[in-house]
Rosetta silent file (secondary structure, phi, psi, omega in degrees, C-alpha in Angstrom):
SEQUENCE: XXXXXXXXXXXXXXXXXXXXXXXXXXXXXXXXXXXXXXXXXXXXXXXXXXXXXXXXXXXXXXXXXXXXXXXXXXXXXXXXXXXXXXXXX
SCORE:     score description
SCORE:     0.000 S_00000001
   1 L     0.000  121.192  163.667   38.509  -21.825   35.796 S_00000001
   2 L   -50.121  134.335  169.631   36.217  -22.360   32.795 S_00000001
   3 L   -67.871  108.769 -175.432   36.313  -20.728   29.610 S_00000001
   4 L   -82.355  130.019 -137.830   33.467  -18.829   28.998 S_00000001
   5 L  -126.126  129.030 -160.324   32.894  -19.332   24.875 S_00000001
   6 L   -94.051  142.456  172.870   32.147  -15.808   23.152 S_00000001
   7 L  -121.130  160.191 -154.052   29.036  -15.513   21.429 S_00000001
   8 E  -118.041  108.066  149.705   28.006  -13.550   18.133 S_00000001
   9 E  -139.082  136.970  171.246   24.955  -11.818   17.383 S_00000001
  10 E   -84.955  127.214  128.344   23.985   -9.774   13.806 S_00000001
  11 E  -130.510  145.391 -173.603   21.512   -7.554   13.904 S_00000001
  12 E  -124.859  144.751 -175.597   19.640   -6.400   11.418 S_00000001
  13 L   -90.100   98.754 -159.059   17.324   -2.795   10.428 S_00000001
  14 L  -118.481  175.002  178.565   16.017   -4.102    7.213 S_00000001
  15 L  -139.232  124.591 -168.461   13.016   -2.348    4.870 S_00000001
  16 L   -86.843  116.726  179.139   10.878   -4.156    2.993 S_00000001
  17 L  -105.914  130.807  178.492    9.397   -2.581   -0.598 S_00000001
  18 L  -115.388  124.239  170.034    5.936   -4.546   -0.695 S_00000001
  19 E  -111.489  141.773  177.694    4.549   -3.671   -4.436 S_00000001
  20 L  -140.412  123.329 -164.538    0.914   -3.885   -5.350 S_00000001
  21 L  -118.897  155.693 -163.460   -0.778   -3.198   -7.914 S_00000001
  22 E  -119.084 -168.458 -168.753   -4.348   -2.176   -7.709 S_00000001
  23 L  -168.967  102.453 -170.978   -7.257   -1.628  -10.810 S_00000001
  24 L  -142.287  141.790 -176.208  -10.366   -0.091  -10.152 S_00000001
  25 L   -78.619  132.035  175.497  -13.286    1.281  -12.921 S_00000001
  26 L  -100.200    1.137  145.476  -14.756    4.054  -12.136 S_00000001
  27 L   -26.628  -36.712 -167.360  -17.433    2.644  -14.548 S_00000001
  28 L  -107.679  -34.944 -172.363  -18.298    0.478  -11.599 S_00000001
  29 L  -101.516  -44.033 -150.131  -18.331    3.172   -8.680 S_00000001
  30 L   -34.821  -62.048  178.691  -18.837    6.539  -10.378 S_00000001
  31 H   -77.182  -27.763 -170.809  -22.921    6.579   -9.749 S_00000001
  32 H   -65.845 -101.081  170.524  -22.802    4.410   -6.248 S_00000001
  33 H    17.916  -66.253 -165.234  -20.462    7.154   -5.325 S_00000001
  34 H   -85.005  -39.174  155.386  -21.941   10.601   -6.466 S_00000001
  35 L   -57.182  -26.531  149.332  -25.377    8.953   -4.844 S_00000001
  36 L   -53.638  -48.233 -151.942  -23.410    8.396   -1.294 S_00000001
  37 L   -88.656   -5.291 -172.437  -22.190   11.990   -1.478 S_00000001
  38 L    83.466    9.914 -170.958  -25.765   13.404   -2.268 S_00000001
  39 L   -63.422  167.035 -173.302  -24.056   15.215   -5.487 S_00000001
  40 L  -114.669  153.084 -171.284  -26.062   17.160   -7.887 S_00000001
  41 L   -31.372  -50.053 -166.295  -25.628   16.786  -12.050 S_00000001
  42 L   -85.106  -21.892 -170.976  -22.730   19.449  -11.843 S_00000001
  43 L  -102.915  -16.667  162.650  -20.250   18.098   -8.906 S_00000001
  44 L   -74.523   36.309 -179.061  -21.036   14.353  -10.645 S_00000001
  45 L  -114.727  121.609 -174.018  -19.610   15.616  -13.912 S_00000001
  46 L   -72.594  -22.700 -165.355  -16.378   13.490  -13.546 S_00000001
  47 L   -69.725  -14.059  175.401  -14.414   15.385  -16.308 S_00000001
  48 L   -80.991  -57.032  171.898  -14.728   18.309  -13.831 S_00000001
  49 L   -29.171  134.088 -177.540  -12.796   16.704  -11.339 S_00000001
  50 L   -86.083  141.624 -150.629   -8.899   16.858  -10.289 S_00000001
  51 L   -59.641  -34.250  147.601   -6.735   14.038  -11.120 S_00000001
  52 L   -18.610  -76.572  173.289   -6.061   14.040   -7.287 S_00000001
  53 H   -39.901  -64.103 -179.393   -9.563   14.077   -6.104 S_00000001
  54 H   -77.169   -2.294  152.883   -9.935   11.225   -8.014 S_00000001
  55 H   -87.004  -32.265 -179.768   -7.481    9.116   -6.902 S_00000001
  56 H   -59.690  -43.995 -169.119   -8.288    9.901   -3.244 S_00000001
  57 H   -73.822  -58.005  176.695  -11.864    8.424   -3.878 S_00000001
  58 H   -24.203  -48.875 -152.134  -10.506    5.487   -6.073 S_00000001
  59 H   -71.528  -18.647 -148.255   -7.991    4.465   -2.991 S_00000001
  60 H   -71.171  -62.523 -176.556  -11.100    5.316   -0.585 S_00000001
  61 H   -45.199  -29.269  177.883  -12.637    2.357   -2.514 S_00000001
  62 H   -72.490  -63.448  166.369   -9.477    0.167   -2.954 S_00000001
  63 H   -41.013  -17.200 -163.122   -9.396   -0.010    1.084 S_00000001
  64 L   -88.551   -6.592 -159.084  -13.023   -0.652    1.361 S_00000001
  65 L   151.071   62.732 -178.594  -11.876   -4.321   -0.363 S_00000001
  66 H   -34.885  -58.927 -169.412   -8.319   -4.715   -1.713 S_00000001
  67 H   -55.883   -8.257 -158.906   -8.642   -8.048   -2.694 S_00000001
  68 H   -94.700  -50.174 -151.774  -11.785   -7.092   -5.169 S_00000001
  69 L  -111.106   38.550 -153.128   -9.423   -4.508   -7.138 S_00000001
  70 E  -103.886  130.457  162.806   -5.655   -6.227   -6.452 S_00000001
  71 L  -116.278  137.520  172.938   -4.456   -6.947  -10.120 S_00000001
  72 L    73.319  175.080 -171.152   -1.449   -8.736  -11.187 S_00000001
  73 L   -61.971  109.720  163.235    1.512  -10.428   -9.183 S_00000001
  74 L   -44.914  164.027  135.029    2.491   -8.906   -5.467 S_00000001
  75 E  -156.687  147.927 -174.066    6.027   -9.018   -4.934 S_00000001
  76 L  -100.049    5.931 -163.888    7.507   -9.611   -1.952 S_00000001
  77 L  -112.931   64.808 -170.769   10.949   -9.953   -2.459 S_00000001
  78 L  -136.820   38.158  169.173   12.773   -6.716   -2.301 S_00000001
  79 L   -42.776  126.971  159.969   13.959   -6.976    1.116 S_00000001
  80 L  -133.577  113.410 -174.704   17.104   -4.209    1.656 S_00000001
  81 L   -55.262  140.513 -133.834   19.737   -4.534    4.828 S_00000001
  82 L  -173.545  -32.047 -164.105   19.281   -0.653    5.800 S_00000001
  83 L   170.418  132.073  166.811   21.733   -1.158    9.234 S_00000001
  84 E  -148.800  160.010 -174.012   23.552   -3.823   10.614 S_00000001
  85 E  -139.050  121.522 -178.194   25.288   -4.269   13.741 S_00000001
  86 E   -93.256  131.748  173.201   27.536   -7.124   14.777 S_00000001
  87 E  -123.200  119.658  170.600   27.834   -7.685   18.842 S_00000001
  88 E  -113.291  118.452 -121.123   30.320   -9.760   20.600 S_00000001
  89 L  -119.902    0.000    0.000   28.493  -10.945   23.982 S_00000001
């Protein structure tokens, strides 16, 4: 009778940290912006705005064309083993 020859498989649950960094003026959107929303001289006064608020629109913007505000180096290498399971089949 043949020997059936045991085989090995790893698996792995792994997570990836993808870093990015973005850079956006609001020099460059601030009036495009406040002219989209229809605002009037008082809700375009930026200094009234919460630091919040104002990130929500930045990212709104960053999404409309990442590659336009992407600054600096990605990195991709921060792979971390999260779960591994060895099975012998």
């Amino acid at each position: 009778m043949p020997q059936v020859k045991q085989q090995y498989v790893m698996q792995f649950t792994t997570r990836t940290d993808y870093y990015q960094n973005f850079e956006i003026s609001f020099d460059d959107i601030w009036e495009d912006y406040c002219k989209e929303m229809d605002f009037d001289e008082e809700e375009s006064d930026i200094t009234q705005w919460e630091n919040q608020d104002l990130m929500e629109v930045a990212w709104d913007y960053i999404l409309k064309d990442p590659e336009k505000y992407r600054s600096g180096n990605s990195d991709y290498d921060n792979e971390e083993i999260m779960n591994y399971n060895l099975q012998r089949i």
